[in-house]
C-alpha positions, 0 to 999 in steps of 0.5 A, spaced: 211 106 350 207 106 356 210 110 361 214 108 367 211 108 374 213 112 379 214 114 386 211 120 384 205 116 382 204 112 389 205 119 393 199 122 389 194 117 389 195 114 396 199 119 399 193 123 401 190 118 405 197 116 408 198 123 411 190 123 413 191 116 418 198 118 420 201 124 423 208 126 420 214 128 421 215 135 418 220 132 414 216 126 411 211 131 409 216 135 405 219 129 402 212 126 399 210 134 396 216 134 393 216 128 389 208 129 388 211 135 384 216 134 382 217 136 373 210 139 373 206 145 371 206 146 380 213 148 379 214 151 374 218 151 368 222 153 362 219 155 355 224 154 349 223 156 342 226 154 336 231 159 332 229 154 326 222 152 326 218 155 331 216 149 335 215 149 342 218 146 348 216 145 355 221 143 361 219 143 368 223 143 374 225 139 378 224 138 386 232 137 387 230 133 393 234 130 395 229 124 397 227 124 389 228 118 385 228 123 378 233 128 382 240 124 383 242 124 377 246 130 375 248 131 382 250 124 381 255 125 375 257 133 379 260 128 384 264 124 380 267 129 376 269 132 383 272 126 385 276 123 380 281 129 381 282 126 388 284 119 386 290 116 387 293 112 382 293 106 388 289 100 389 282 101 393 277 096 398 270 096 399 269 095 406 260 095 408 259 096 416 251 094 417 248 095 424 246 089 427 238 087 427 237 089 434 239 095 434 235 097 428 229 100 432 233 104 436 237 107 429 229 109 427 227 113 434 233 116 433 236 116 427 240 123 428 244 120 434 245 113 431 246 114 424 251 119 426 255 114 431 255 109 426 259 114 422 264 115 428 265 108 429 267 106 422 271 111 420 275 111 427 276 102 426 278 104 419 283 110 421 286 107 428 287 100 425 290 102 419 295 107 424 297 101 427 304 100 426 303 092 427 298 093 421 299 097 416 302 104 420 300 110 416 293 116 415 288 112 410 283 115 406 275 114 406 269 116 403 263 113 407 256 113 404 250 111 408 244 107 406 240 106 411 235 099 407 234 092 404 232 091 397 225 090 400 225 097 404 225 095 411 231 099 415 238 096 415 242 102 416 250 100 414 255 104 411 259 103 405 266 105 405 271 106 400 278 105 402 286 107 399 289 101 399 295 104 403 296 110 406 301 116 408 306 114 413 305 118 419 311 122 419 308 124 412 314 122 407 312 115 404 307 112 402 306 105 404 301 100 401 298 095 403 298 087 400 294 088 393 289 083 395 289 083 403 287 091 407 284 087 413 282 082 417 274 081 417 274 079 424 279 085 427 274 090 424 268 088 426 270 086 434 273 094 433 267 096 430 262 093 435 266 095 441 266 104 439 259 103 437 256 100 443 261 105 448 259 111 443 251 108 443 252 106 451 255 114 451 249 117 448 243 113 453 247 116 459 247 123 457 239 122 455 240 123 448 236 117 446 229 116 446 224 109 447 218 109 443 214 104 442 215 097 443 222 098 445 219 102 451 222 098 456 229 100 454 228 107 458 230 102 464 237 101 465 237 094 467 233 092 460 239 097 456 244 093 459 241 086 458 241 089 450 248 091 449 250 085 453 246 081 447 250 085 442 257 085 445 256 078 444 254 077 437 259 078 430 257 084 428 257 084 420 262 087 416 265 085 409 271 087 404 270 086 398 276 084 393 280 090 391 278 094 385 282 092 378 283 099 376 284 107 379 280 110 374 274 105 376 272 107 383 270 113 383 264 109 377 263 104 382 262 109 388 257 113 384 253 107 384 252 108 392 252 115 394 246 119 390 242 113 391 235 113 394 231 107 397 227 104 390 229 107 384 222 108 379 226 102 375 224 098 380 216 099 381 212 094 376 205 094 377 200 099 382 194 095 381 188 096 386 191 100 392 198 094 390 204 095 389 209 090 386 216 092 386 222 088 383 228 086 388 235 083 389 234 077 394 242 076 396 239 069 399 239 066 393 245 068 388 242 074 387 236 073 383 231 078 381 224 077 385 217 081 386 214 083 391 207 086 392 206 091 398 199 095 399 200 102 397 200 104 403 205 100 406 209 102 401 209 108 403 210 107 409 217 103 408 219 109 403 219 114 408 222 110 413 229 113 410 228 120 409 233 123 413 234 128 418 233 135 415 241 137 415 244 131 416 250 128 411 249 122 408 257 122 404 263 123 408 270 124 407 276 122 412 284 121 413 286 124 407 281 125 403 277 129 409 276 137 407 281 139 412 287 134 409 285 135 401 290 141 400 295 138 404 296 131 406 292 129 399 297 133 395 303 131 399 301 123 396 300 125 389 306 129 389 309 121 392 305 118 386 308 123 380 301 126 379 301 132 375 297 137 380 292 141 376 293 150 376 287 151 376 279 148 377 276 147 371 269 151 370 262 148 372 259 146 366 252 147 365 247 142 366 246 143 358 253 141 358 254 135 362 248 132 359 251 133 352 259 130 355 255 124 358 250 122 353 254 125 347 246 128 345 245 136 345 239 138 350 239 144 346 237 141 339 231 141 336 228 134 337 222 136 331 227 139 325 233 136 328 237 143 326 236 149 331 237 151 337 232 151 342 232 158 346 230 161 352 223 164 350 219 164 357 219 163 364 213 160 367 213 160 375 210 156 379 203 154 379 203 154 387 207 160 391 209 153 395 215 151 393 219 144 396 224 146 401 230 141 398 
């Protein structure tokens, strides 16, 4: 079978060039050397001998950055397994905020301040409405994820959000649920949403947090920054519910398709030909039908490193009941009110070996040559070069 293209093979053959004509943050040059490396003799790695035949196998390590398309998937399946003892038996809502067009080249200049505000904004339009007796008059609960692309790697920051359908009534008695089929209309989210964004954006410009590179240079002055909020205060900013979730159980699956997501997986790149890269993508213009798209190499590249984060930054949040500060108090209070039996104790961390075998139902330790040994630890190899990438 011929191997799967990967990120990984872009960064090495054109990657050297790139960082050549470009001066890089530090960041983006972290990101490209771990993925470069990542599960290679670089690394390091583990040898394994089997107690029955003697054959040998090697595993290398992995970066573990969190940028790597070849790295999400444990911490992915970690995520669900944490998750799934904080769902409640309750109907959930899929709600997706995205930043306007015309904010999109301030959020790149100042992707910590922005990216931070979106989060603000959308959880504080979820929370306060969903307080509001007129409405539905208790404390929700969300879990917000940002992506910060479009299926052909241009910037679109949004955040995706999964919403309880109801929540813990204020004096924390009752649960009150919302209509099964209905959490809120559209067009109230969205005028609440735009307004603390662009008061919290406004905020950041008067308190000299943001910067204006570039072609949006012109934005330092104040009479340009308030032409540009006063175009967005007039636009419908675009959020969208999506029908609620049949079942409980399945919400948590259905996120972790979002939350360790990276901006193109390997799956998707289809040919490096000539210093080109074709890619396959989602055009949602058409029914979402399955197109290609051809990119030079180092464009690419470019685009791809449009969405390595701020160092430190939180990509996944938890608000209302679900935040950290209520999971032991507000969040027990509603499974006690559901009959959700409590568990004593935290179940124990399975190793990597273990998960592997409890999600594909195949042993890791097995000899793949005899099919009846174990593969045990019988050499640590370190890694080639003394520098490792940061995670």
């Amino acid at each position: 079978m011929k191997r799967q293209l990967e990120v990984a093979d872009i960064f090495r053959a054109y990657g050297p060039v790139y960082r050549n004509n470009h001066k890089l943050p530090t960041r983006h040059l972290r990101a490209m050397r771990a993925i470069e490396i990542c599960r290679t003799a670089e690394l390091g790695g583990h040898i394994y001998k089997c107690d029955t035949c003697g054959a040998v196998s090697i595993a290398y390590n992995s970066c573990r950055n969190r940028h790597c398309p070849k790295c999400q998937s444990l911490d992915k399946e970690r995520w669900i397994e944490a998750r799934k003892k904080e769902v409640l038996p309750t109907h959930y809502f899929h709600v997706v905020f995205t930043a306007p067009e015309d904010v999109r080249p301030i959020a790149l200049r100042n992707q910590e301040v922005v990216y931070s505000i979106l989060f603000r904004a959308v959880a504080e339009t979820l929370k306060e409405l969903a307080k509001d007796p007129k409405r539905l008059g208790a404390q929700i609960g969300l879990i917000a994820v940002l992506h910060t692309w479009s299926q052909t790697l241009i910037d679109h920051p949004h955040v995706h959000c999964i919403v309880t359908g109801g929540g813990l009534s204020l004096d924390g008695e009752r649960w009150i649920s919302s209509k099964p089929k209905f959490f809120m209309p559209v067009k109230v989210l969205s005028k609440v949403f735009r307004g603390k964004f662009l008061d919290y954006l406004k905020q950041a410009y008067e308190t000299g947090k943001l910067s204006f590179a570039g072609e949006i240079g012109e934005l330092k002055e104040k009479k340009h920054f308030d032409e540009l909020l006063n175009k967005l205060y007039g636009q419908s900013w675009h959020v969208y519910c999506k029908p609620p979730f049949k079942a409980a159980g399945k919400v948590v699956e259905y996120l972790s398709r979002y939350i360790h997501r990276v901006a193109i997986s390997n799956e998707r790149i289809v040919r490096l030909e000539q210093g080109r890269v074709t890619i396959k993508y989602r055009d949602y213009a058409e029914g979402n039908k399955i197109k290609e798209m051809t990119l030079d190499a180092l464009e690419f590249i470019r685009r791809f490193l449009l969405h390595i984060l701020p160092d430190q930054f939180v990509k996944i949040r938890y608000y209302g009941i679900l935040s950290t500060r209520n999971r032991n108090t507000k969040l027990l209070k509603c499974k006690e009110l559901f009959g959700v039996q409590l568990s004593e104790t935290d179940e124990e961390r399975l190793s990597w070996q273990e998960l592997l075998e409890k999600l594909t139902g195949i042993d890791p330790t097995l000899c793949p040559h005899c099919k009846e040994g174990k593969l045990i630890l019988f050499e640590v190899l370190g890694p080639e070069s003394t520098r490792s990438p940061p995670l």
